[in-house]
Each structure stands twice: as structure tokens, then as C-alpha cells.
C-alpha positions as a printed NumPy array, in Angstrom:
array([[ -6.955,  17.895, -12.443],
       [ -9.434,  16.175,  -9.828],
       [-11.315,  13.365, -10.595],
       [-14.349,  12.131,  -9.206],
       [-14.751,  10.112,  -5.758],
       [-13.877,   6.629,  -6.868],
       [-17.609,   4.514,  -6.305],
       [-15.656,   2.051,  -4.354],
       [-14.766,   4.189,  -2.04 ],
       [-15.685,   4.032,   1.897],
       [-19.037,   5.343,   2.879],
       [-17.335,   7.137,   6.156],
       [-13.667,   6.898,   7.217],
       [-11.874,   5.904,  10.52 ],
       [-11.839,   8.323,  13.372],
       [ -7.966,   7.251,  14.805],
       [ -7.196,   7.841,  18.274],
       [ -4.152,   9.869,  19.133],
       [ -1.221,   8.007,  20.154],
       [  1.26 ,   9.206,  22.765],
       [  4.836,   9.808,  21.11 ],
       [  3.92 ,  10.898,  18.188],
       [  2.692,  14.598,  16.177],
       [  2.138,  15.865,  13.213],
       [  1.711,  18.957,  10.805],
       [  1.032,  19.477,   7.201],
       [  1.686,  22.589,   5.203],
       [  1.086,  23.51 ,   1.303],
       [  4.792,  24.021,   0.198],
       [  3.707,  24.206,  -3.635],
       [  5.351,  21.516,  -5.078],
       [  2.638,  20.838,  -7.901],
       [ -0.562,  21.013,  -6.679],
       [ -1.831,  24.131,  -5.456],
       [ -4.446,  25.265,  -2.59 ],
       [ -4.044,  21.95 ,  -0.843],
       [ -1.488,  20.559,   1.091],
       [  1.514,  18.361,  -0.13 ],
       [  3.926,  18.085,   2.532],
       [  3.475,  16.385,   5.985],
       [  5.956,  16.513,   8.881],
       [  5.93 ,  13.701,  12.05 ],
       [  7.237,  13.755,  15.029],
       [  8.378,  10.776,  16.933],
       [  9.581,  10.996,  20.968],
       [ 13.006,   9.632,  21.722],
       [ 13.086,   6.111,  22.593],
       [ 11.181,   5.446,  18.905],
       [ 11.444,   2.446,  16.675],
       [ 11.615,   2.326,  13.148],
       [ 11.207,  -0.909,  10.094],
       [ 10.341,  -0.351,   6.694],
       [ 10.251,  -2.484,   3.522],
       [ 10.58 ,  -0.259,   0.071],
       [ 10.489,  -1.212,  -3.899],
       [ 12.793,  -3.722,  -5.157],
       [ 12.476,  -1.495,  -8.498],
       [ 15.991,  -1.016,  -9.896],
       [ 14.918,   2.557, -10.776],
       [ 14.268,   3.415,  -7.096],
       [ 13.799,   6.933,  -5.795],
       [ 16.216,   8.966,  -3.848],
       [ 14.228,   9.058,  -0.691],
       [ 14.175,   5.134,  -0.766],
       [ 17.792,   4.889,  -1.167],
       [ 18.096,   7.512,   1.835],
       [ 15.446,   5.367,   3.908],
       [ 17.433,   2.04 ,   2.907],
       [ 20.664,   3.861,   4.839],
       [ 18.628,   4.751,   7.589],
       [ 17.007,   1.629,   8.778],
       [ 19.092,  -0.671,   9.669],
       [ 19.964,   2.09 ,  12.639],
       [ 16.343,   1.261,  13.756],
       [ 15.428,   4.776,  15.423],
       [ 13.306,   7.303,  14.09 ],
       [ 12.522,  11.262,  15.443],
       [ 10.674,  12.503,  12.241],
       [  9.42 ,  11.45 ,   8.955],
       [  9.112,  13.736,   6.426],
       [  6.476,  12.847,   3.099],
       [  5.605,  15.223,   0.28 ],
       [  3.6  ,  14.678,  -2.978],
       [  3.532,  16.286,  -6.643],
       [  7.256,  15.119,  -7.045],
       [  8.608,  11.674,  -6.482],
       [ 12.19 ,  12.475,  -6.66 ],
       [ 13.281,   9.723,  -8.731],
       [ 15.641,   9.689, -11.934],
       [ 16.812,  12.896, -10.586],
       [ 20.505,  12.338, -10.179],
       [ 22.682,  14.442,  -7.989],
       [ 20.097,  16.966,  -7.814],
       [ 17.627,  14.286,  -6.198],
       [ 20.4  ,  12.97 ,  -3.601],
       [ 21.482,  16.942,  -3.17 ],
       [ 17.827,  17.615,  -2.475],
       [ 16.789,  14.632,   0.172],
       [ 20.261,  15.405,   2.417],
       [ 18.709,  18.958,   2.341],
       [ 15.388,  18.017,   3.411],
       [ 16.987,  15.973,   6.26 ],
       [ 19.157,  18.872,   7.815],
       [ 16.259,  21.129,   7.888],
       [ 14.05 ,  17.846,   9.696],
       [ 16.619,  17.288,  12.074],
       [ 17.08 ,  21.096,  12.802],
       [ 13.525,  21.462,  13.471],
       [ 13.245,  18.565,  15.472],
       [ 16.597,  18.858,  17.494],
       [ 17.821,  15.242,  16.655],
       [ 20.563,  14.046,  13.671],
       [ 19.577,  13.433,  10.015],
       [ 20.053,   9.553,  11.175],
       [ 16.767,   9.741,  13.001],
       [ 14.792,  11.552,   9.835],
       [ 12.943,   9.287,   7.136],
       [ 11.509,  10.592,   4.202],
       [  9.234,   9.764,   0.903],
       [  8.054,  11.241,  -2.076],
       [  5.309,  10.324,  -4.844],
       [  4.454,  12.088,  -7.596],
       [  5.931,  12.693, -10.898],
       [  8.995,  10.626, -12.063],
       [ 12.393,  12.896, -13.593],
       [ 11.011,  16.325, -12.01 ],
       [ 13.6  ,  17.593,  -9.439],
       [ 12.146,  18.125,  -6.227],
       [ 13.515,  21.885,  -4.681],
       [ 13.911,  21.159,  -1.014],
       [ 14.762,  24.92 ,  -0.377],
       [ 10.318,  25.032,  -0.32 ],
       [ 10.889,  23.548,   2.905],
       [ 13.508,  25.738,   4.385],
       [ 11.644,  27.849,   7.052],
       [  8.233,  26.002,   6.247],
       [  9.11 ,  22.195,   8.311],
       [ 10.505,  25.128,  11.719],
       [  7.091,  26.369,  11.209],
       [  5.511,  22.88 ,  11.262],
       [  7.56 ,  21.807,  14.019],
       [  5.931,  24.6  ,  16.159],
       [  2.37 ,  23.367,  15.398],
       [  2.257,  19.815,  15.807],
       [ -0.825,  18.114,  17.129],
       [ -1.555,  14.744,  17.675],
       [ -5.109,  14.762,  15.785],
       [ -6.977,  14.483,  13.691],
       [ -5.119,  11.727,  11.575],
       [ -7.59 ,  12.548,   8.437],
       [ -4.678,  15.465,   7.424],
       [ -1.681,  13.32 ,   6.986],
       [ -3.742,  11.244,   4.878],
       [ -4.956,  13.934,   2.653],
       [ -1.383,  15.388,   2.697],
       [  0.081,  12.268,   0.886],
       [ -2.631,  11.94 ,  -1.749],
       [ -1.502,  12.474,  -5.429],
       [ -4.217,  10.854,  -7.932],
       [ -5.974,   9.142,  -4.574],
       [ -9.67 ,  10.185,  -4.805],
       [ -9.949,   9.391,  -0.897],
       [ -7.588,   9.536,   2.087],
       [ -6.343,   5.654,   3.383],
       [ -6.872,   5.146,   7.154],
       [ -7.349,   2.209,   9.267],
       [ -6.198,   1.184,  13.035],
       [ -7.048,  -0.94 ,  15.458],
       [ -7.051,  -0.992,  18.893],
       [ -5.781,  -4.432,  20.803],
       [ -4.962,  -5.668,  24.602],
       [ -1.584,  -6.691,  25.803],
       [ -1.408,  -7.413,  29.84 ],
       [ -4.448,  -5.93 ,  30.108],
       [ -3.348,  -2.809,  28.815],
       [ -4.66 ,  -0.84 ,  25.346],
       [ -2.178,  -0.772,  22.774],
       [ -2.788,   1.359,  19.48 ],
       [ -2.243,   0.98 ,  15.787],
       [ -2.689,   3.649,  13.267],
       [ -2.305,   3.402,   9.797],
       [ -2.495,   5.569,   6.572],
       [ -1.257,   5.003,   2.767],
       [ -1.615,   6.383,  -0.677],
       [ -2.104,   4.911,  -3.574],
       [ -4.349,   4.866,  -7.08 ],
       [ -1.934,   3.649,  -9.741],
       [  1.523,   2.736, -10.795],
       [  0.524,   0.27 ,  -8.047],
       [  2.216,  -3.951,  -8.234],
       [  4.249,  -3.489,  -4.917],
       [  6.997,  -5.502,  -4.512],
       [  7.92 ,  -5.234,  -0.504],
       [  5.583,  -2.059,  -0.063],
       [  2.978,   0.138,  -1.171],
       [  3.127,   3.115,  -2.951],
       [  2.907,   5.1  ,   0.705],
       [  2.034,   4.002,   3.866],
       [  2.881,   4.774,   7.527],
       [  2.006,   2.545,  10.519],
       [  2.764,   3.888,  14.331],
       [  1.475,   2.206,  17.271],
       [  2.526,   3.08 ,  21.096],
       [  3.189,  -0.721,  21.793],
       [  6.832,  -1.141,  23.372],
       [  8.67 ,  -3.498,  20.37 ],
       [ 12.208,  -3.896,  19.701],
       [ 13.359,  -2.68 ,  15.97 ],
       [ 14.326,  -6.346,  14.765],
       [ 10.818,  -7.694,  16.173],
       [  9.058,  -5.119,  14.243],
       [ 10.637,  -5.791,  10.671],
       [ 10.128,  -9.399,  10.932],
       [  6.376,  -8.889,  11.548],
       [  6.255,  -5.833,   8.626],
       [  7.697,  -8.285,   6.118],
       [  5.741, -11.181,   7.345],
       [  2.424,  -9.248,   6.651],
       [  3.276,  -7.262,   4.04 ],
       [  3.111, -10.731,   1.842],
       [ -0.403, -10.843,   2.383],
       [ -1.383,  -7.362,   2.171],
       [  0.39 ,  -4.596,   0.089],
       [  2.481,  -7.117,  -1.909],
       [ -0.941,  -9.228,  -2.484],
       [ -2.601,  -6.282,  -4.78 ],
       [ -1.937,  -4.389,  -8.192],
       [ -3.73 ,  -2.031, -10.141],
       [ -1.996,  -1.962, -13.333],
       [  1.041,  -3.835, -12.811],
       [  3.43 ,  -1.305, -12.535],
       [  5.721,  -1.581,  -9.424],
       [  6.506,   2.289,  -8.299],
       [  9.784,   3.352,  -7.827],
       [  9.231,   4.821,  -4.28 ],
       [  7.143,   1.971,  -2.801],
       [  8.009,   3.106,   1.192],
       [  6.089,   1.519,   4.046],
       [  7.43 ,   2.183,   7.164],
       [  6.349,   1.708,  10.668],
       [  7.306,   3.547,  13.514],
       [  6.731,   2.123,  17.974],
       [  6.833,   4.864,  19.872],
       [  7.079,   2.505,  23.072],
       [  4.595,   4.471,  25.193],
       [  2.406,   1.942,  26.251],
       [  2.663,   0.747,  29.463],
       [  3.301,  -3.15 ,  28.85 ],
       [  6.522,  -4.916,  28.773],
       [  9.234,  -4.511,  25.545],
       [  8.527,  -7.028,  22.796],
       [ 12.078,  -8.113,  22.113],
       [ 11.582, -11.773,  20.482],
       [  9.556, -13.178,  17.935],
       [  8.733, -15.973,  20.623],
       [  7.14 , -13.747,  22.786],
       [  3.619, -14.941,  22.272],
       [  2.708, -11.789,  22.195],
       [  4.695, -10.888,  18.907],
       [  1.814, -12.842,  17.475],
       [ -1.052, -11.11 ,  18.727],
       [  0.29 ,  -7.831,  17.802],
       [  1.074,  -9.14 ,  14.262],
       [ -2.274, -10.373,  13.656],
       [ -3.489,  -6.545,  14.443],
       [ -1.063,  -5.356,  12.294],
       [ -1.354,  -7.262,   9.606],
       [ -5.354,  -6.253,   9.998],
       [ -4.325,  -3.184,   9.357],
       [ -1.778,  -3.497,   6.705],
       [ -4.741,  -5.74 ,   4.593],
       [ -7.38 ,  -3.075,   5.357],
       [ -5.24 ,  -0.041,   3.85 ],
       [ -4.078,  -2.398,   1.068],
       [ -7.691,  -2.652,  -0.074],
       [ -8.226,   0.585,  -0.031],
       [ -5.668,   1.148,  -2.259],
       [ -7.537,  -1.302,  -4.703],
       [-10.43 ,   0.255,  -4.713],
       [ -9.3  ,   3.549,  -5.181],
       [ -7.528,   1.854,  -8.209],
       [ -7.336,   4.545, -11.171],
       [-11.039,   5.045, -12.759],
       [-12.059,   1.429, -10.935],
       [-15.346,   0.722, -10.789],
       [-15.217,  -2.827,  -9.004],
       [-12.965,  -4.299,  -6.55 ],
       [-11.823,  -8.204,  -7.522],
       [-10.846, -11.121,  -5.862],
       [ -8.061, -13.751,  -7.638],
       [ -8.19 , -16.92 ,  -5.557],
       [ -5.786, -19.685,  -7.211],
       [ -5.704, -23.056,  -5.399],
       [ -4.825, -26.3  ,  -6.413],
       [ -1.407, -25.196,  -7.63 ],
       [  2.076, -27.479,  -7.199],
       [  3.482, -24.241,  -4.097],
       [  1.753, -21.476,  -2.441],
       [  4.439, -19.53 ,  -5.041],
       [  3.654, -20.999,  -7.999],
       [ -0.184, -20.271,  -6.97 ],
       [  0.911, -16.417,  -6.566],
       [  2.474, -16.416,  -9.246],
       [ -0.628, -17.671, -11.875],
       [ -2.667, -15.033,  -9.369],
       [ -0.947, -12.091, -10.193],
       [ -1.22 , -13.43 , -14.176],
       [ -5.118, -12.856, -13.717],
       [ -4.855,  -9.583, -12.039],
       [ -2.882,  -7.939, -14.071],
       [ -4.358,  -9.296, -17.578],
       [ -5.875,  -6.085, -19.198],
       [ -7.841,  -8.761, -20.995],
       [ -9.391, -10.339, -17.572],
       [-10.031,  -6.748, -16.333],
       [-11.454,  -4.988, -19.03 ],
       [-13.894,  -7.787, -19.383],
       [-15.051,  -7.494, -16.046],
       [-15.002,  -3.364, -16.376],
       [-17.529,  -4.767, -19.252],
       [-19.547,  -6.944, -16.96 ],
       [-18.918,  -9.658, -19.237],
       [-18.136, -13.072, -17.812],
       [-15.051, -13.749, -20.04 ],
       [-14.076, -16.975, -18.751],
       [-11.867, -18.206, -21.961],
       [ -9.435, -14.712, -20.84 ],
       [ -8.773, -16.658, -17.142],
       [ -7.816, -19.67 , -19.138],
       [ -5.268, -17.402, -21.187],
       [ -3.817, -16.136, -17.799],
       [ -3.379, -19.033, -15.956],
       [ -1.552, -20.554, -19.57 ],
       [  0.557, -17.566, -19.529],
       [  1.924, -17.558, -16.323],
       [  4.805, -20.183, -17.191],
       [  3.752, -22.177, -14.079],
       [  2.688, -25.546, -13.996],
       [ -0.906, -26.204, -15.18 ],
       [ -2.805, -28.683, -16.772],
       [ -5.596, -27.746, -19.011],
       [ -8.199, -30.769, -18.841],
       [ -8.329, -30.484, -14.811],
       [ -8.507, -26.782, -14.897],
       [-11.834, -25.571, -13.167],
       [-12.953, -21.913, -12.61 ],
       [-15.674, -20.177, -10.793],
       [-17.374, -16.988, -10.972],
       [-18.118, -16.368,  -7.409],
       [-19.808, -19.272,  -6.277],
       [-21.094, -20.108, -10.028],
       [-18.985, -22.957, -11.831],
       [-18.288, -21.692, -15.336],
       [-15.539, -23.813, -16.628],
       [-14.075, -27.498, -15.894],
       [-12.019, -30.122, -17.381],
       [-11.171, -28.087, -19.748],
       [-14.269, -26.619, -21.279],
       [-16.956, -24.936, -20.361],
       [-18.854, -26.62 , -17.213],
       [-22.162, -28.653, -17.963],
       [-24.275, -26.996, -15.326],
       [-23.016, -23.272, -16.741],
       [-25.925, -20.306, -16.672],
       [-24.921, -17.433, -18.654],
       [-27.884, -15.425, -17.276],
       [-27.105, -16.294, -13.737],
       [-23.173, -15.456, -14.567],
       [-24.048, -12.446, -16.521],
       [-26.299, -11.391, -13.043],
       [-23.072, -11.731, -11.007],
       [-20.986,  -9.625, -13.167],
       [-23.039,  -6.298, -12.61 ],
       [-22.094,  -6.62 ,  -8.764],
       [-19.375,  -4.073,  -7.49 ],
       [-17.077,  -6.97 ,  -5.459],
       [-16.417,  -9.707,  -8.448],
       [-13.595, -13.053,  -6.864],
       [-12.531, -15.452,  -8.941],
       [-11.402, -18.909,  -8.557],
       [ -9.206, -20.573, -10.777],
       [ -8.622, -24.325,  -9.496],
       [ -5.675, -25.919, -11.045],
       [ -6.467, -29.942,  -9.279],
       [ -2.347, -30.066,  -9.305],
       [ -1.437, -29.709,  -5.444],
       [ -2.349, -27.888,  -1.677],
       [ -0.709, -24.612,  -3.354],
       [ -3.166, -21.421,  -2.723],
       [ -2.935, -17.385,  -3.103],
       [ -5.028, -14.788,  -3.352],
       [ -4.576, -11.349,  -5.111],
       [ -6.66 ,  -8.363,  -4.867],
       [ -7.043,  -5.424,  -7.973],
       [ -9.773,  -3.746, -10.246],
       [-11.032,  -3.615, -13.437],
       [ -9.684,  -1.317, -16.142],
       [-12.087,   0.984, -17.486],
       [-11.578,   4.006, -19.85 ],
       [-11.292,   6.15 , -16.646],
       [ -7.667,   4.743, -15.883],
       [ -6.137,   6.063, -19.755],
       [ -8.348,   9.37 , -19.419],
       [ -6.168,   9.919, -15.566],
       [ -3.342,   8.686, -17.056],
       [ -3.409,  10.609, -20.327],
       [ -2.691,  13.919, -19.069],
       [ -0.801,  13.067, -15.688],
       [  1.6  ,  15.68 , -16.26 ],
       [ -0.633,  18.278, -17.706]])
């Protein structure tokens, strides 16, 4: 079934520059969707490297668990991503079908099953038949072009009502160095270490080590700082590939100084996708803001975040444009972290609606009621107990998200 452009989502989409080392194909191979693609091939130059964080989910899929084998070996020659079948809760079959999917990879791409990645999203217990891709990735691997980077990102989708693509463009020594990013995402989305997809290459020259520090370090603040519905996916992959083509210096230390300039690039793109995942959250129809501070850690402040985010309470009341304040106070009580109730304060945008525990003297229903009929709604919960601060990002919950969710399978 396809569902309607999500209103949040961008009003034009990032043109991404080619990058040297690295091409790419898509093909339909019918896996469940039909007349559009589903599977996406990439090519990676020798000399690549590759990080990745993926799910912590106990239930994880089997082309995490053949990504988690491949990484510490930080090289990559080809990635291989398909949609309509995540490949997870599949048994032997699954583990049968991703060593499958890596022989014919490497066999296109003249390099050992080592060097291949892969991911899968879609439907959880379906077995995914890699013998669709027998013939199909030697065809790919004959047509690989290094633009435009809007078909990988369609490739991926599965209930995504847009394509996710950001990059950024940065000097180092005076030379350009490129980032390019795209994910997918719309629900089962609470990432724990990743998103649900999402693939970062950039040409800057980085050793394998140097570029899993910075992944994990941003990911914090980025795909692990949203959820849709609270469900953490069991093939959350985000990997990032350097093909090393730029023509700067290796990045082989975290104290290069330059480590840090590239992280805070890649970290703007890691946030950017992130929030498009958000906002292409299943049926959302506004994008929200959870700012805790005042909490006893930067943890514990997380922690009574993600408690407001993921309240169905808190999210359906803002789907209903109706400044529920009293369901923030049940959240940040809920969330088994320390709080005290008379110095609790909160704050509809920049509107004070509760404090000392009860509703603030100066509060204007009409003016709050106003602010709820925006499409970007934050909230501030300030607990008065320390320096401790977080921020997550999700959506409201609307009757769109059970009607897409209702007939998944169907």
C-alpha cells in the first residue's frame, strides 16, 4: 500500500555530489514490493574503510550478525541493502541466505565476502530468497554510476514516504572533503546504536579505528537521540564507509585536530538524516522537541527524555493539539529517575505552563492552545535537581500510525 507524502516532509531534497571511490546500482529483484526498486548494490575502491554501530536488540537480524563479523576487519568493497524482507527470526535459512548474498557480492565485485556488508528491512520471520539476486547484483555490477544519490535512497525505503539524504561538504588543508549520507526509516524506530538504515561515505583519508570512535560519538546525539514509537528494530545498521580519495593527509588519531572538524560535519549529517527520520515518523503530523534539564546526570536527563517521547499519552495529546501538560508530569514520574515534584517546571515552547508543582500563575490557555496548532512543538521539562541535560526528538501519534500499521503485511 502507499501512503501519502508525510506533511513534514522536505520541500526539495539534497542534490549530493559524487564522490570518487565509490558506485552504485539499484535493481527491482521482487522481494515484496513490486514496480519499484528494492535492492541497491555499492561499490567501494580498494584502499576503503569501514565502522558501523547496529541494534543492541537481542532479536537481531542475520545481516547484523554478518555485519558484526565483518567490522572489526575494517575494509569494505561493496555493501549490499534490500527492502520488503528484513531477514530476521529466520534461522538457518536467514544465515544460509546472507552467506549467499555475499558470494554473489564478492563475485561481482572481484574481492572476498570479508569486504561485503549487507542489510535488510522489511518484514520480520519472512525468509529472504537470495537466489533473486543470483545473476541480477553481475548485472548491477556492470552499471554502476556514481550519481544521482536520490536512487539508493529510494531503493532502501519500506513504509518511508520520502527518500533521507543529507551531506556536507568541509575543508581539510585546504582541500574539499565530501560527506554523503542516506537512511530509512518511518517506524519500529527507538535506535539503540543505529538507525533503522543509514549509509555515510565520504572521500576523506581516515583510519578504520578513527572512524568508529567518531560514528559512536555522534550517533549519541543523533540516531540514538530519536524514536517514533519506541520500538528498537532488529536490523538497526548504520555504517560508514572512507574511501580515502581525497587528497589530504590519513586521519589516524583521534588527536589529530582534525578528527574534530570532520566529526562535527559528520555528526551534521548524522543529526540531519536522524530528523528526517522523525518526521517521516508513521502518519506524523508534527515533529517534537523533548528538552530535559535540571536533572542529577546528562543520563538520568536522557533517560526522563525518552519517558516523554515515547508516552502515547504525551503524543497523542499533541496529535490533538491539546496542551496536556498534567501527561509530561506522568512521564517524567514514570521514568524511575530522580525527580522532585514541587520544583518541577515545564514549558510549552517558550510559554511557562507548569511550576512548583502546579500549574504556573502566569499560564494562558489561549496563548498555549495557539502554540499547539504549530507543526514543530519542543518541550521543556525542568527538574531544578542538577547541570544534567538531553534532548530527544519524535512525533505525535495520530490514527495514521495504527491505519499503516494495521495491515503491514497485507
Amino acid at each position: 500500500m502507499v501512503h501519502p507524502v508525510s506533511p513534514l516532509a522536505p520541500k526539495s531534497f539534497a542534490d549530493l555530489p559524487a564522490i570518487a571511490g565509490v558506485r552504485f546500482a539499484t535493481a527491482e529483484a521482487g522481494i515484496k514490493y513490486k514496480n519499484r526498486t528494492d535492492v541497491l548494490l555499492m561499490a567501494f575502491d580498494e584502499g576503503t574503510t569501514a565502522a558501523g554501530v547496529l541494534t543492541r536488540s537481542k532479536c537481531s537480524s542475520a545481516a547484523v550478525d554478518w555485519c558484526k563479523v565483518n567490522l572489526p576487519g575494517g575494509r569494505a568493497r561493496g555493501l549490499v541493502v534490500n527492502s520488503g524482507s528484513a531477514n530476521a527470526f529466520t534461522g538457518a535459512k536467514g544465515q544460509a541466505s546472507v552467506q549467499l548474498t555475499a558470494e554473489l557480492a564478492a563475485k561481482a565485485l572481484g574481492c572476498a565476502t570479508a569486504e561485503i556488508f549487507l542489510a535488510s528491512t522489511g518484514v520480520i520471520g519472512e525468509p529472504l530468497d537470495a537466489n533473486k539476486f543470483a545473476g541480477l547484483l553481475d548485472t548491477m555490477a556492470t552499471r554502476l554510476n556514481d550519481t544521482p544519490w536520490m536512487a539508493p535512497a529510494k531503493a532502501i525505503m519500506t513504509t518511508d514516504t520520502f527518500p533521507k539524504l543529507n551531506g556536507a561538504t568541509l575543508e581539510i588543508d585546504g582541500i574539499a572533503v565530501k560527506i554523503n549520507g542516506i537512511a530509512k526509516g518511518s517506524g519500529m524506530i527507538a535506535p539503540d546504536m543505529a538507525t533503522m538504515l543509514g549509509f555515510v561515505v565520504t572521500d576523506m583519508p581516515i583510519a578504520a579505528p578513527v572512524l568508529q570512535a567518531l560514528l559512536s560519538r555522534h550517533v549519541a546525539t543523533s540516531f540514538n537521540a530519536i524514536t517514533v514509537d519506541s520500538d528498537m528494530s532488529t536490523s538497526d545498521t548504520l555504517l560508514a564507509f572512507a574511501t580515502s580519495k581525497a587528497a589530504v593527509e590519513l586521519i589516524n588519531s583521534l588527536d589529530d585536530p582534525r578528527a574534530e572538524i570532520f566529526g562535527k560535519a559528520l555528526r551534521d549529517v548524522l543529526f540531519d538524516l536522524a530528523i528526517q527520520v522523525v518526521r517521516d515518523g508513521e502518519g506524523a503530523t508534527k515533529q517534537i522537541s523533548i528538552h530535559v534539564e535540571g536533572a542529577t546526570s546528562d543520563a538520568s536527563a536522557f533517560r526522563i527524555a525518552k519517558s516523554i517521547a515515547d508516552s502515547p499519552l504525551v503524543k497523542t495529546a499533541i496529535a490533538g493539539e491539546d496542551a496536556n501538560w498534567g501527561r509530561v508530569v506522568m512521564a517524567v514520574g514514570k521514568a524511575g529517575e530522580p525527580a522532585d515534584r514541587d520544583k518541577l517546571a515545564i514549558r510549552f515552547g517558550d510559554l511557562l505552563v507548569a511550576k512548583n508543582g502546579e500549574r504556573a500563575p502566569i499560564y494562558d490557555e489561549v496563548a498555549t492552545s495557539a502554540y499547539m496548532k504549530g507543526e514543530d512543538i519542543e518541550i521543556t521539562a525542568s527538574l531544578g535537581l542538577g547541570a544534567g541535560r538531553a534532548t530527544v526528538y519524535t512525533c505525535d501519534l495520530t490514527h495514521g500510525y495504527i491505519t499503516i500499521n494495521g495491515d503491514y503485511r497485507s
